[in-house]
C-alpha positions in Angstrom: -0.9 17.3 19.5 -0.7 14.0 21.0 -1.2 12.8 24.9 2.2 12.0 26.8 2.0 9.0 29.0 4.0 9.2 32.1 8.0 8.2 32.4 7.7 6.2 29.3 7.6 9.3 27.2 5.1 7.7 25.0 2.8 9.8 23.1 -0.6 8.5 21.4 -2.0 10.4 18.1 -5.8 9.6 17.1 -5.5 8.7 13.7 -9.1 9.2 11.7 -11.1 5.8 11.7 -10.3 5.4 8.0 -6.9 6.8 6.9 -5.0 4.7 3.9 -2.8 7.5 3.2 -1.2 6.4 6.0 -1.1 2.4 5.5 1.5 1.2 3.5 0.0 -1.5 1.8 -3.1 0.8 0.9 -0.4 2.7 -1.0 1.3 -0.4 -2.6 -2.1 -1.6 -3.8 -3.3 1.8 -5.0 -0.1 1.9 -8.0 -0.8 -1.8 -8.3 -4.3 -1.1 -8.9 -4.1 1.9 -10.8 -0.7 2.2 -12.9 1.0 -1.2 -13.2 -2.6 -3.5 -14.1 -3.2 -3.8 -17.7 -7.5 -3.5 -18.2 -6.7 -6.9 -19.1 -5.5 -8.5 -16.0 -9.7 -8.4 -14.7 -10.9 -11.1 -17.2 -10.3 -14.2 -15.1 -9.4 -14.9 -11.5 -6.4 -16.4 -12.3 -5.0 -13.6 -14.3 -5.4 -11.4 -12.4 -3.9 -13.5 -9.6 -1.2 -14.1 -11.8 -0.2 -11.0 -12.6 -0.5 -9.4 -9.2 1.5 -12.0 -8.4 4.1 -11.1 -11.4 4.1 -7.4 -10.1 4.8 -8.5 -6.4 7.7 -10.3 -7.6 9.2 -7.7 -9.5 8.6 -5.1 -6.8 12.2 -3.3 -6.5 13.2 -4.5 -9.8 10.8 -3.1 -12.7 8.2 -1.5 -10.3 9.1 0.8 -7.7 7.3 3.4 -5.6 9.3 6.8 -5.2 8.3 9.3 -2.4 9.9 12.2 -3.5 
């Protein structure tokens, strides 16, 4: 249960120190990381780069994240 603050009805929620379930971009890079990288994509720097880069611009077209 959160704190209310005054008229404003604002309410503030401690969130744990560390807490990527709820970060968005922890979550992007998690399927990145884990389901769209080929074992391949860690020999160089720059593929790796590249196809992170590939993925981030096919996001919504070929790779998608469902929260169903």
């Amino acid at each position: 249960m959160g704190l209310w603050a005054g008229q404003y009805n604002l309410e503030v929620r401690y969130l744990p120190s560390y807490s990527p379930e709820l970060n968005a971009i922890e979550i992007l890079w998690r399927k990145i990381k884990y389901e769209w990288l080929s074992i391949s994509a860690y020999e160089t720097y720059s593929k790796l780069k590249k196809e992170v880069e590939t993925i981030l611009d096919n996001y919504h077209s070929k790779y998608e994240i469902t929260f169903s």
